[in-house]
N, C-alpha and C positions, 0 to 999 in steps of 0.2 A: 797317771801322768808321771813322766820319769823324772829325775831332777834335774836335766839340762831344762833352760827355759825354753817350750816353743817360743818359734818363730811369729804364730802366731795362734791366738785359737778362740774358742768360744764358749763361755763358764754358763751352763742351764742350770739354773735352781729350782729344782723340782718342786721343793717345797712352797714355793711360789705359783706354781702350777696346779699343784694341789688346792691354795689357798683361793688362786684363782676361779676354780673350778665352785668351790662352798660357796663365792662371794656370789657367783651367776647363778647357783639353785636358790639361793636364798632372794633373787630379785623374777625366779621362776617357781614358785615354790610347787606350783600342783601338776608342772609340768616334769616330765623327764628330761636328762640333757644329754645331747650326742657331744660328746669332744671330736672335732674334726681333726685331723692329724695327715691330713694331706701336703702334697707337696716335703717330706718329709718333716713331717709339724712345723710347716712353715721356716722350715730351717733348723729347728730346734732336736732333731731327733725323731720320731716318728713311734717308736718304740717303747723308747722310755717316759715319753710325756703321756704314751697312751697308757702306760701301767699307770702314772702316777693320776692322771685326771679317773682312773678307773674308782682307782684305792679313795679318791675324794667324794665320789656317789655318781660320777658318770655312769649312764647305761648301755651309752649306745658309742660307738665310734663309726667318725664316718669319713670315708681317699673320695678322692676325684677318681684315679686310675682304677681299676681291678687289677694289677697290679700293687697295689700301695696295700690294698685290704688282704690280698695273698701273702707279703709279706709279714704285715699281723700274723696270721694264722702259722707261718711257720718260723716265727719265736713264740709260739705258744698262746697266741692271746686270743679268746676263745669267745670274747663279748659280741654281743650282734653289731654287728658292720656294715654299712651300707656303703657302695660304691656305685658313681652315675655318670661318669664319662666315659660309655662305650665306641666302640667303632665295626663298624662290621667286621665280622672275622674272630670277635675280640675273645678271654678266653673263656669263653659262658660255662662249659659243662664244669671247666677245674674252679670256679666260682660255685656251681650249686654246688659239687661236690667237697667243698669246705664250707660249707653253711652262711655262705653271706648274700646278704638281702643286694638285691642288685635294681638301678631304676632303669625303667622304661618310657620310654618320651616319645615312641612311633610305633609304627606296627613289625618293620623292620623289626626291630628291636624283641618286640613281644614272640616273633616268627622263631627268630636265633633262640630265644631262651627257652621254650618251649618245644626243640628238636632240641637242644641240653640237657633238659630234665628228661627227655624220654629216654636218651641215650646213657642216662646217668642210671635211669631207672628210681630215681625221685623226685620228689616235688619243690620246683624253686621257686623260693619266696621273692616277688617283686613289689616295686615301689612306683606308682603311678605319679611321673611330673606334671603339673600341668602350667603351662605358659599364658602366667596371669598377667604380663606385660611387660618383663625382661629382656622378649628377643631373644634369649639364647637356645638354650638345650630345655624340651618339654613341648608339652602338644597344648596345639595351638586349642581354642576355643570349640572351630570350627571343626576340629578330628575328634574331638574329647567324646563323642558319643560312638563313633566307629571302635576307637582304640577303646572304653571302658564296655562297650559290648563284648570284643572278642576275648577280652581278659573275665570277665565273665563265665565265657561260654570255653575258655581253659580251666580255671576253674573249676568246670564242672566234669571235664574230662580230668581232672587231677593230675595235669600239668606245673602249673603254678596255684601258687598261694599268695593272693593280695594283698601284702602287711602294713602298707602304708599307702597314704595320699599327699603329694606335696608340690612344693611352689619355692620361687626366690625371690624377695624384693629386688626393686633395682635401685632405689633412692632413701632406703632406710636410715643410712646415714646424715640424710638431708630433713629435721625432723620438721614438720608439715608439708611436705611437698604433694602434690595433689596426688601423683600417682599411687601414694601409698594406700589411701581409700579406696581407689580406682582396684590397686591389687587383689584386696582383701577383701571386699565386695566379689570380682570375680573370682577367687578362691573360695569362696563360701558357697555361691551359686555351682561349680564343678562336685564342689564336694557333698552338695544338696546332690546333683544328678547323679555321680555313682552311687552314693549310698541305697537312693531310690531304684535303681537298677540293682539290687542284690549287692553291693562290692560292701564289708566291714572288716574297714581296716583297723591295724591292733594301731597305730600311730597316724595321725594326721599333723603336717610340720610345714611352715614358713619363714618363723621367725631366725635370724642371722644374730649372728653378737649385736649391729648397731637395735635393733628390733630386741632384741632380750633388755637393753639395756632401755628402751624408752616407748617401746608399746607391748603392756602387756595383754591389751587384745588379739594379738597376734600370738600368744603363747600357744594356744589349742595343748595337745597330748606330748609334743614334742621337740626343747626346741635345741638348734642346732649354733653353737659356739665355735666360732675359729678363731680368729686373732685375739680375741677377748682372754683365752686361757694361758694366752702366753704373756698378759699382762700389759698388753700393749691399744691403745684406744683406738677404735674401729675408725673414727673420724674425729679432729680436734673440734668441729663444729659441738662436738657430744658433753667433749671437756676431756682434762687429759686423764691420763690414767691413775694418777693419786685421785683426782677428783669422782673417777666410777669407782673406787677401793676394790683397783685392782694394780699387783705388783710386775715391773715387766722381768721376765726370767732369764733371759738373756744379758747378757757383760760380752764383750769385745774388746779382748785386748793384743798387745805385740810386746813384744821385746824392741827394744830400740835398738840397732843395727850398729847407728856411727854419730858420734857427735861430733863438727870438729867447724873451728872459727873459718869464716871466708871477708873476702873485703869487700867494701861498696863496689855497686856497679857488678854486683857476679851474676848472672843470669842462672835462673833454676830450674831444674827438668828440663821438658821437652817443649820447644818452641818457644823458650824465654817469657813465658808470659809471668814470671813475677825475676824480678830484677832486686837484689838487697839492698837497702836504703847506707847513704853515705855513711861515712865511718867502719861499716863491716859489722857484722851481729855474730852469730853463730845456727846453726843446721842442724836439724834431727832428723836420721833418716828411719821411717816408719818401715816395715817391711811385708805390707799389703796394699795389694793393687787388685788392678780391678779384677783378674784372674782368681781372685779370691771373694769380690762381690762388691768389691768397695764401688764405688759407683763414679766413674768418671766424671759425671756430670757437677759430684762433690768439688772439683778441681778449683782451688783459688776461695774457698769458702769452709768445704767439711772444717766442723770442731774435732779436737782433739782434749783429752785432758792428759798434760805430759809434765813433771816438775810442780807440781803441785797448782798449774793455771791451766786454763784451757786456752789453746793455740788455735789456728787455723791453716788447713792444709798450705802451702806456698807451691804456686804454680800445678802443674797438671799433676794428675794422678796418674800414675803409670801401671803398667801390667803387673808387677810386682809390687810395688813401694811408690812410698810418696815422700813428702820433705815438708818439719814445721819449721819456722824461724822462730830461733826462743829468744832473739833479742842480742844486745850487747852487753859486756861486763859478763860476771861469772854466769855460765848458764843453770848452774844448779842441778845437770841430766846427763846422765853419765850412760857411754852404752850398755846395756843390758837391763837398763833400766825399764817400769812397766808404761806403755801408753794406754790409755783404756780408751777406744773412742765411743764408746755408748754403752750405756749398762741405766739401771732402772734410774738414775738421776740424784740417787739419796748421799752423795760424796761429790757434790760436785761437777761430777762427770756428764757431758752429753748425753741425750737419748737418741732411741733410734727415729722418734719427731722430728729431734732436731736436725739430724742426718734427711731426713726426707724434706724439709723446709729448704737445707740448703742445696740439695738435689733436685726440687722441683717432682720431686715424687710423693707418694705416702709409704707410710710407715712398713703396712705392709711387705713392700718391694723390699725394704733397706735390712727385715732380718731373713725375708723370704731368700735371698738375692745369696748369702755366706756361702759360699763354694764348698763342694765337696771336700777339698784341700785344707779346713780349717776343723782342726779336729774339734768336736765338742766334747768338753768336762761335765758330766753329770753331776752334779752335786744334790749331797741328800738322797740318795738313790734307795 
């Protein structure tokens, strides 16, 4: 970082990440753990989080895109990768040709990758989903025997290699909810059938952060960590993140732009929806908007911590910048001063919780959401 102060940006504590990572093998112990690092680690870097949760005894890393695992591979990171959000077309053969385990949820699917290894002239390792009651991406019940025959009978032509079998909760976060038996019953019965059919896989995997963190029946050989590594809690129904001893790694902070007094009666931003109280206070202008991720929906509510209290946004958030009211008499916040609006919570400062609380979102969104535009500061690297 240079020594003018950004505008604004986003401080990752690796070491946090790292710590993160020891704190979830250790409530996993006999399982392996993928660090997910999708969506660019959820905002955090994608790169750097993935060396750093490596360096902590991750084994496995695992993108949504084939894309996100491509980009691993060429900064160098060489650990098995799983990638499962295809599309026809998608880029299968330069997938096996950089060794990542790819899934399969249709026969589509199994078709393409299979004309990829042939053309590749090697054998691609895939990962059979199956759709134990999520609705989304994975074969259904009722295919599970067509799709785990022809992978099979690939297999045996030495097409593909079947390195895994796996599933998503959909309610893991909700902990008794009925489905979650319902899941894990039918994942156990799918996984009874392929194995029965010849399929032995080196990984069988379900569990998600909220599932690592409160059923370890769900652990089987592999489980799979996303927003948990970044120190951030899956669901507050779980408890917060000091409470699972895990640290969030993420800080958000700006530079303060302008400070300067106005009188009662001034209307603020855009469609006056906050109005300054008689007598006249004084204005802090933040200098991230929602162009940057801050979340509109924040508007009239997000926390700030700026001058040693924590404020709350005044009136709408805008594209750029937003505006706190720090009151009347000395404001004590001079421009260039730091705002921090979430960071792990041990100073005082908002979390990215409380950002989702008063966004009507969860947590996830509020560090996933940080715009490309916001540089991120590694620290501990």
């Amino acid at each position: 970082m240079n020594e003018t102060p950004p505008r604004v940006h986003a401080e990752i504590d690796l070491d946090a990440v790292r710590g993160n990572v020891r704190a979830l093998r250790d409530r996993a112990p006999r399982s392996e753990l993928m660090a997910v690092v999708k969506a660019d680690g959820y905002g955090h870097g994608a790169v750097a989080c993935a060396r750093a949760a490596l360096e902590a005894g991750a084994s496995w890393l695992g993108t949504a895109t084939p894309q996100e695992a491509l980009a691993l591979r060429a900064a160098g990171i060489t650990a098995r990768t799983l990638c499962w959000l295809w599309t026809p077309g998608g880029p299968w053969r330069e997938a096996v040709e950089a060794d990542l385990d790819v899934a399969v949820s249709g026969m589509w699917a199994l078709d393409e990758v299979r004309a990829a290894a042939r053309a590749a002239g090697r054998t691609a390792r895939i990962q059979l989903k199956a759709d134990t009651g999520l609705g989304r991406n994975g074969c259904q019940p009722a295919d599970w025997a067509e799709l785990v025959g022809a992978a099979v009978a690939a297999e045996a032509e030495g097409t593909v290699k079947v390195t895994g079998l796996w599933s998503h909760f959909a309610c893991a976060d909700e902990p008794g909810h009925p489905s979650i038996q319902l899941q894990l019953t039918a994942f156990r019965d799918m996984l009874a059938y392929a194995e029965k059919e010849g399929i032995e896989p080196e990984v069988r995997h379900i569990a998600n952060s909220p599932a690592v963190l409160t059923l370890p029946e769900s652990h089987f050989d592999l489980v799979r960590t996303g927003l948990a590594i970044y120190g951030v809690s899956p669901a507050p129904e779980l408890g917060t993140a000091q409470e699972l001893g895990l640290r969030p790694a993420m800080t958000l902070k700006a530079s303060v732009a302008l400070v300067k007094e106005v009188p009662g009666g001034h209307g603020v931003s855009y469609g006056h929806h906050y109005v300054t109280p008689a007598g006249g206070t004084h204005l802090a202008l933040v200098p991230a908007g929602y162009a940057d991720g801050i979340p509109r929906h924040a508007s009239g509510r997000g926390p700030v911590l700026v001058g040693g209290a924590v404020r709350t946004v005044a009136g709408r958030v805008a594209m750029d910048q937003f505006v706190v009211d720090l009151g009347p008499g000395e404001p004590g916040v001079r421009s260039g001063d730091e705002a921090v609006l979430f960071g792990p919570g041990e100073h005082g400062e908002p979390t990215a919780e409380d950002w989702a609380q008063a966004s009507g979102t969860i947590a996830y969104e509020i560090v996933t959401r940080i715009g490309a535009r916001v540089p991120r500061v590694h620290l501990h690297g």
